[in-house]
N, C-alpha and C positions, 0 to 999 in steps of 0.2 A: 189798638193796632197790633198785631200778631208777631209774634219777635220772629224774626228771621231764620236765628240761629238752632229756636225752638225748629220753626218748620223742616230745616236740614236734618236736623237729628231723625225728624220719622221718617225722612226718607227711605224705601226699601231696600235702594241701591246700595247706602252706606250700610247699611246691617248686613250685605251679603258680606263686603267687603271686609266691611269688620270680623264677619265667621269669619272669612277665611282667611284672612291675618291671623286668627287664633289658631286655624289648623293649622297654616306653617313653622308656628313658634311649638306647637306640640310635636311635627314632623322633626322642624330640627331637633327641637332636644332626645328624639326619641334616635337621631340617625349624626350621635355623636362620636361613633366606632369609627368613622368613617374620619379620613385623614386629609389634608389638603383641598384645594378648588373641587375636587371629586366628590367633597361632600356638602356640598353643600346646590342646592335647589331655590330656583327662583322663578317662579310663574309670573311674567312680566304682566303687563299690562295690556299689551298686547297680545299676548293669551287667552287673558281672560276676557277681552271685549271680542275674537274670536268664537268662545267659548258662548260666549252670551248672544251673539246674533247667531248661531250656529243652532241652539235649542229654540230659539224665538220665530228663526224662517222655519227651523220643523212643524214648534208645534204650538204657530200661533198667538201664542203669548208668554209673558217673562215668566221665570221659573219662579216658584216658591221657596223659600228660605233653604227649607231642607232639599229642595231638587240644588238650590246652590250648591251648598255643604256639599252633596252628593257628587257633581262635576268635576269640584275641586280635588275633591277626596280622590276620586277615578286618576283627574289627571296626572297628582300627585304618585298614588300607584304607580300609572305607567311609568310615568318617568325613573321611579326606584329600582321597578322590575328591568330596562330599561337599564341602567347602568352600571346592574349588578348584571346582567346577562354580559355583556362588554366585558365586563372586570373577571368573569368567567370563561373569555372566549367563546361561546356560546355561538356569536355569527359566523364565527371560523366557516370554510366549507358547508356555509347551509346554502345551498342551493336556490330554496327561495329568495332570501335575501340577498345574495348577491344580484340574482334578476332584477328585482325589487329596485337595485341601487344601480344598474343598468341603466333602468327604463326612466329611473330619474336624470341620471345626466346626459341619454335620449331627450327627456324632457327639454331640458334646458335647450338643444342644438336646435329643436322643433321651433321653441318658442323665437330665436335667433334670426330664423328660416323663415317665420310666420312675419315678418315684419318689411321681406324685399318684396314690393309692389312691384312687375311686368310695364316693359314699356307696349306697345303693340307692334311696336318690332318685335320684340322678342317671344310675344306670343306668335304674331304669323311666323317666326323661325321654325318654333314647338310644332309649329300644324305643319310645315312642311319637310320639318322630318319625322313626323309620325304621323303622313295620312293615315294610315288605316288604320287610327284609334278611333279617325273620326270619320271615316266616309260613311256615306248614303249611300245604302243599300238599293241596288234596282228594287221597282215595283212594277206591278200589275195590276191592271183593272181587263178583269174577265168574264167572260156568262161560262156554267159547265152544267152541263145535263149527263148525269150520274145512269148506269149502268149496270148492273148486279149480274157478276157472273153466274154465281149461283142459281138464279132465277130463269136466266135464258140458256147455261150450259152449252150445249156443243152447238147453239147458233148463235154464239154470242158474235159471233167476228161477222154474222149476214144481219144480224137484226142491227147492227152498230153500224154497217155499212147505209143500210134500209133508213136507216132515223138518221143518220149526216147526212142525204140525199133529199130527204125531206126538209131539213132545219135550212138547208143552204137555196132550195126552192122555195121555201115560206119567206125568206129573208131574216135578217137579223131580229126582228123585233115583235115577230107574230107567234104566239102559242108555244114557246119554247119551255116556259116555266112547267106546264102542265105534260109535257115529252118526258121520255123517259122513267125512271125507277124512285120511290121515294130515298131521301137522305139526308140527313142533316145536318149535312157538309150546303157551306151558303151557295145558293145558286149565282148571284151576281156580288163580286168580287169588285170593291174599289181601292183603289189604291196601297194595294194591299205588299209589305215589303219582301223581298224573296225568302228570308230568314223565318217570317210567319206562314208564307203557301209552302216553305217545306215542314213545317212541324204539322201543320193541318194535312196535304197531301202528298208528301214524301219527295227527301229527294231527287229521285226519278221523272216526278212528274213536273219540279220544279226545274230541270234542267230543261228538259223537250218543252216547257212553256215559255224560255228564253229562246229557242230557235222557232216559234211560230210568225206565222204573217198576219198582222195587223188587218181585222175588217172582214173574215169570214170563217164558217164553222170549220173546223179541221177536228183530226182523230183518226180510230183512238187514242188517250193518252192511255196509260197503264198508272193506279196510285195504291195503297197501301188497300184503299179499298175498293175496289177494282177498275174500271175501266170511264173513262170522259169522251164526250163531247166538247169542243173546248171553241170559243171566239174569243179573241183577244183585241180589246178594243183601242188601250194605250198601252207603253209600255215607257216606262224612263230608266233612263242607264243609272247604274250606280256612278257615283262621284264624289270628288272632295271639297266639301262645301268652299263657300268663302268665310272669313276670319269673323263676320259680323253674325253669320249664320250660330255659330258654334263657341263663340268667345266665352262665355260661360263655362263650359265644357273644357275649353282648352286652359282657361285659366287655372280649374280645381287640376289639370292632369299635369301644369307647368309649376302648381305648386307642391304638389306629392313629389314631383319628379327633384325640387329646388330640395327639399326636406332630406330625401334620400341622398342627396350630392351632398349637401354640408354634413349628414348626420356621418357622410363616411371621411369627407375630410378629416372631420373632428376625431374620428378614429387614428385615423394615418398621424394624425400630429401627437395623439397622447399614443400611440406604439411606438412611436420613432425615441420614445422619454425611455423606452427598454431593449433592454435584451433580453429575447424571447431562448427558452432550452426545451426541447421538448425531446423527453427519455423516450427511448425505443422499446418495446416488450421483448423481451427473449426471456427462454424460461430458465436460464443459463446464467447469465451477467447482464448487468445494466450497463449499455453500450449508450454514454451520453454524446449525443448530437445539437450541434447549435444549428438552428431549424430559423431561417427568416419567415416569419408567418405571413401570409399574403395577403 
């Protein structure tokens, strides 16, 4: 029967841990200048099982003895470079770092923030003081037989008149596709929202396609590239959904909005902990003013 305590001994585990038990007793002795709780280092255990699923979700699998040694060795470093930057004032006025320590106790107000669940009151509150985060946009569903100024020049306004005469005596649904100029602007238009027929057709053509009459050819319109035929067969208004429509949407824009309210709360209570001075420039004397920061 295989002795137990033999099997523990070959364990990998215990040999990392053993290295690096040895580094720290060679760290400490080596960082004995050092005076007080300041000197002294301790890579908990929690560190290093950190350390250890940290390399394993990178890369797969457990490190090798000396990729240990190596981890410990690194973490070790930092934390000496690390307390000797400190003992040096080194963070003083570094600009990154202060950011850095900003965005961490952001952090925190975030995480705080991330935890208040929406009743659905208070979501349809958000939707109905911020419709138009979320409104629907009008649409259109249209036919357009395209135009080329360039092509027909100084009779463009009789050959436009000529082919809407015709499109409106053939009726809505006969030979319309093959009228007109080639283009590769789409001929029949569904449901299409008024934000996308103005990037497609301008502006322009999107306003005058909001005041057309439903059910027969009209024109010209005018668009970026030239001239329409235009039948508008539906049209739906824009509007503000209902709460079931958009709830989604409303929830990611009521929790940014909750994030942003506490992260400034959390401000106003740790300012209120100072008195704020803030010097004036002159190139003369410094005229110190006590400034309420806002």
């Amino acid at each position: 029967m295989a002795n137990p305590l033999g099997r523990f001994a070959r364990e990998p585990l215990l040999h990392f841990l053993l290295l690096g038990a040895a580094i720290f007793v060679i760290y400490g002795l080596v960082s004995k200048g050092s005076s007080g709780e300041g000197g002294k280092i301790v890579i908990t255990q929690g560190q290093l099982a950190s350390m250890w699923e940290s390399f394993t979700a990178t890369r797969q699998r457990a490190p090798t003895a000396d990729e240990w040694a190596g981890l410990i060795r690194a973490r070790v470093r930092e934390e000496v470079y690390y307390r000797e930057a400190l003992a040096l004032g080194l963070d003083e006025d570094d600009a990154i770092i202060r950011r850095r320590l900003q965005q961490k106790i952001e952090f925190v107000t975030d995480d705080v923030a991330a935890h208040a669940l929406p009743t659905d009151a208070d979501l349809q509150a958000f939707l109905q003081a911020h419709p138009e985060r979320f409104r629907v946009e009008p649409q259109f569903t249209f036919r357009q037989v395209y135009l080329d100024p360039e092509k027909h020049g100084a009779h463009l306004a009789r050959d436009a008149a000529q082919l809407l005469a015709t499109l409106n005596r053939v009726g809505a649904d006969t030979g319309y596709a093959a009228m007109g100029d080639p283009t590769l602007l789409a001929r029949d238009v569904a449901a299409m929202p008024a934000g996308e027929v103005s990037r497609q057709f301008g502006d322009a053509f999107t306003a005058k396609l909001g005041a057309l009459e439903a059910g027969h050819w009209q024109g010209p319109i005018e668009s970026a590239f030239g001239v329409h035929l235009v039948l508008v067969s539906q049209r739906k208004e824009g509007r503000v959904p209902a709460l079931t429509e958009v709830r989604d949407a409303v929830r990611r824009e009521w929790d940014g909005a909750r994030r942003l309210e506490a992260k400034e709360k959390s401000y106003r209570e740790m300012l209120a902990r100072y008195t704020v001075t803030v010097e004036t420039l002159e190139p003369v004397a410094a005229t110190v003013a006590t400034t309420r920061v806002p």
